[in-house]
C-alpha positions, -999 to 999 in steps of 0.1 A, spaced: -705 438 495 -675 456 509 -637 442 497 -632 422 529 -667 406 528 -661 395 492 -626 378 498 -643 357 527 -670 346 507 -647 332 481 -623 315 508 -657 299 521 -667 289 489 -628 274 479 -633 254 512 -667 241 502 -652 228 466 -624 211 481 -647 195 511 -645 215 540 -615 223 562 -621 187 578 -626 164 552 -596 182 536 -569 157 543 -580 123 558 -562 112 592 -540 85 580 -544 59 604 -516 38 623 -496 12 610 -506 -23 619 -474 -46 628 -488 -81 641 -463 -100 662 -467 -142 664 -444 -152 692 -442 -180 712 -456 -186 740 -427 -197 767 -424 -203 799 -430 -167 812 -393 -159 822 -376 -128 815 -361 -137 786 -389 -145 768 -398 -106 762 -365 -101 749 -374 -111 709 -406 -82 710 -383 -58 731 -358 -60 708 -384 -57 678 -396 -26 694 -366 -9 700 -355 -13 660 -390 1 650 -383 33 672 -350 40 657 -361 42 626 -392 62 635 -421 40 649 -438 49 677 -458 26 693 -493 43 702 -487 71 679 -486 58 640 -480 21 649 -498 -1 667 -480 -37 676 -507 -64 681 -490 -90 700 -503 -128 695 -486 -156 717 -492 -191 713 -474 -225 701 -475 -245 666 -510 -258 675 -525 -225 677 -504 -204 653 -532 -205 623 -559 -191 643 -536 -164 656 -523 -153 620 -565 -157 612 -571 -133 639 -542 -107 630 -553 -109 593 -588 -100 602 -577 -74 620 -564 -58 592 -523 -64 599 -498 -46 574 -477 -73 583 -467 -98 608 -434 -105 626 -432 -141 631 -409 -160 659 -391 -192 649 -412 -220 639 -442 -204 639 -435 -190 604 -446 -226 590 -482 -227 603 -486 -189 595 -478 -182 555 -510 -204 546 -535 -186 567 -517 -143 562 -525 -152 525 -511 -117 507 -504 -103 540 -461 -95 545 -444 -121 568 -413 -114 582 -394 -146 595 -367 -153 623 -352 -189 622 -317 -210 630 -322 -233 598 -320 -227 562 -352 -209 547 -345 -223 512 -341 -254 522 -372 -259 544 -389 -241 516 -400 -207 528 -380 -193 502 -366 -194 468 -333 -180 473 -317 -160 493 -313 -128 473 -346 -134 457 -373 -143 483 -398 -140 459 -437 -143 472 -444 -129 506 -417 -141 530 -384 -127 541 -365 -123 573 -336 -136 593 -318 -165 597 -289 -174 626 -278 -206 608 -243 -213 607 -224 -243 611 -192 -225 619 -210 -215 651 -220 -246 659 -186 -260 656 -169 -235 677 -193 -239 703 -178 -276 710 -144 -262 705 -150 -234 736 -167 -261 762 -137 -285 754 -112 -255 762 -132 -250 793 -131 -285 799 -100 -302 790 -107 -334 808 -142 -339 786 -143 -370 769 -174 -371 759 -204 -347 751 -243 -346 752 -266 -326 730 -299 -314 732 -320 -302 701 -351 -295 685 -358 -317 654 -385 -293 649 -363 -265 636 -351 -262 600 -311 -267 599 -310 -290 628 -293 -318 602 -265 -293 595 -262 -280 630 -258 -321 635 -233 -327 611 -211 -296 622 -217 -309 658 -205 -345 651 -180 -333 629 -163 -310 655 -164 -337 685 -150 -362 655 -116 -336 654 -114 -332 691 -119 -371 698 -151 -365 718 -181 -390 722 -213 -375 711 -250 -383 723 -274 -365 704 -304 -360 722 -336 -351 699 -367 -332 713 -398 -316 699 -414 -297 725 -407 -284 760 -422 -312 783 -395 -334 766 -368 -318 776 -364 -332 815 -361 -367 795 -337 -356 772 -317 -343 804 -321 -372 823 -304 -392 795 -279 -364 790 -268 -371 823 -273 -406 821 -248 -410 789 -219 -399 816 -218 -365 796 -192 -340 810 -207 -312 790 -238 -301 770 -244 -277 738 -279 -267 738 -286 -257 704 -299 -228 700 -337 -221 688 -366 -208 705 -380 -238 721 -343 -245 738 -341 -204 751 -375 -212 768 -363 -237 786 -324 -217 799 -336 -217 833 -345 -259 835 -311 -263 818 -293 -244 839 -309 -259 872 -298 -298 855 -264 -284 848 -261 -271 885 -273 -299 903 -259 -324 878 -222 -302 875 -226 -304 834 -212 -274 820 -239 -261 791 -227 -239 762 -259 -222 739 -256 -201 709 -277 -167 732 -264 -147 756 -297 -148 774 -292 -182 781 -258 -174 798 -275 -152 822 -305 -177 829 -278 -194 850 -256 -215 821 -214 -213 819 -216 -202 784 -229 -189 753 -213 -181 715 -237 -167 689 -254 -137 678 -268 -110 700 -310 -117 705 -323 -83 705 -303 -74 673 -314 -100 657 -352 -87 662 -338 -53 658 -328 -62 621 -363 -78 615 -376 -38 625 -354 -28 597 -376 -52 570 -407 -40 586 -398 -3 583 -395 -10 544 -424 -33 540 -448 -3 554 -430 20 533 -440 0 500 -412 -25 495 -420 -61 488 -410 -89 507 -402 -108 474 -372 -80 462 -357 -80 497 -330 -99 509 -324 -129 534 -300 -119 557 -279 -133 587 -264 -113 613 -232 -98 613 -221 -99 650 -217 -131 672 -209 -121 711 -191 -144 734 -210 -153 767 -195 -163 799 -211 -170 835 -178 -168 859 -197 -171 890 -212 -208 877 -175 -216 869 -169 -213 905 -196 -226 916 -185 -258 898 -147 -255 904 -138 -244 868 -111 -228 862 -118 -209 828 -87 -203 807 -78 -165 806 -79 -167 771 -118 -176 770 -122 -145 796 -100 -123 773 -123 -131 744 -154 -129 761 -175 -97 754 -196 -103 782 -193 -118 820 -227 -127 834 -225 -133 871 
């Protein structure tokens, strides 16, 4: 055997030992990144929350369709188990949980990472045991703040001088409502405002709630913000047209689904900053050693178009502020 003949027959038998060339290194196979989201009522806003979720995964390097794969799960409270079931068996890394569906998902994920998005207080509705220290398998982000919700009365009574009195629609389903409540009454207390509160639980109870809204001789409405209330922007917004009640929100998106205004933290950042959780779950941190957080940026919303529509003249100094002017 000539010189050449023997160096190939001991490369072919080093690649033997360690397996063959294709069996070498094993093709490590996408990440899994389950997303539970609500199932709304089909409008464009409702793809904002994933959109946003995407677009924080690609900045930090995910590619959807190259090593990550998003399996996306819609549904509402009733069906949320059987969705986290079926994004469990299908092997999930982790799962991306909208709003309330967080509390019919951490039974059935079992070990599997759950990364949360609500307006109410995770410790206090239990999720969590603090907010530096997690602890177990939940983390995320949370928009409460009662400073929001008081400025949010303070901005439709600037736009409204006249108002004397003020309606407000919310979802008792949501974690933090009794705070946003007590920073809501507590704000139309200061500015000498009548307040009807106006409770809901799920989407078809909202018309009622706006009936009475109207009813109560409201000049105004807060809408506060949570997922159930986004879904329904558009059916706000056609009440507050036809009925000339000014609505105020705590998203921008419900601005442009045809509402005069909006003060609160931007959407797709928020789902941005839960891509920045999944990024270090699937790189080996735990959920338990990772932070609660709330966002840092809130973004003032206005529709000037609706304020003429309805004969409002906006004070310059709410245009001045506003970051954004729908319409």
């Amino acid at each position: 055997m000539d010189r050449r003949a023997l160096i190939a027959s001991g490369a072919c038998a080093a690649l033997a030992a360690l397996g063959g060339p294709a069996r070498a290194q094993p093709a490590r196979r996408p990440a899994r990144i389950g997303w539970l989201g609500i199932k709304g009522s089909g409008q464009a806003q409702d793809a904002v929350p994933l959109d946003g979720l995407r677009a924080g995964l690609r900045e930090r390097g995910w590619i959807e369709g190259g090593n990550c794969i998003i399996d996306a799960q819609y549904g509402d409270f009733t069906t949320a188990r059987d969705l986290t079931l079926a994004l469990v068996q299908a092997k999930a890394d982790l799962i991306v949980a909208q709003g309330g569906m967080i509390f019919r998902a951490r039974e059935p994920a079992g070990a599997t990472p759950l990364i949360f998005q609500i307006n109410g207080d995770p410790v206090e509705a239990g999720l969590v045991a603090s907010y530096a220290r997690p602890g177990g398998t939940l983390t995320g982000v949370t928009n409460l703040s009662q400073e929001l919700s008081a400025k949010r009365v303070e901005l439709l009574k600037e736009a409204l001088p006249q108002m004397s009195r003020l309606a407000a629609i919310a979802n008792q389903g949501h974690p933090g409502w009794r705070l946003e409540h007590e920073a809501t009454l507590a704000a139309t207390r200061k500015l000498g405002l009548a307040l009807t509160w106006l409770p809901v639980y799920k989407a078809d109870e909202v018309p009622a709630a706006l009936e009475a809204a109207g009813a109560s001789g409201a000049q105004g409405l807060v809408a506060v913000p949570d997922n159930l209330i986004l879904g329904q922007a558009r059916a706000i917004a056609a009440f507050a047209q036809a009925r000339r009640l000014p609505a105020i929100s705590g998203w921008g998106e419900f601005t442009e689904a045809g509402n005069l205004m909006s003060y609160g933290p931007a959407l797709r950042e928020v789902f941005a900053m839960m891509a920045s959780y999944a990024d270090r779950i699937l790189k080996g941190a735990r959920p338990a050693d990772l932070p609660i957080e709330n966002p840092t940026r809130v973004e003032l919303v206005v529709n000037r178009r609706l304020a003429q529509q309805l004969d409002l003249r906006l004070p310059p100094a709410i245009l001045v502020r506003a970051d954004r002017v729908a319409g």
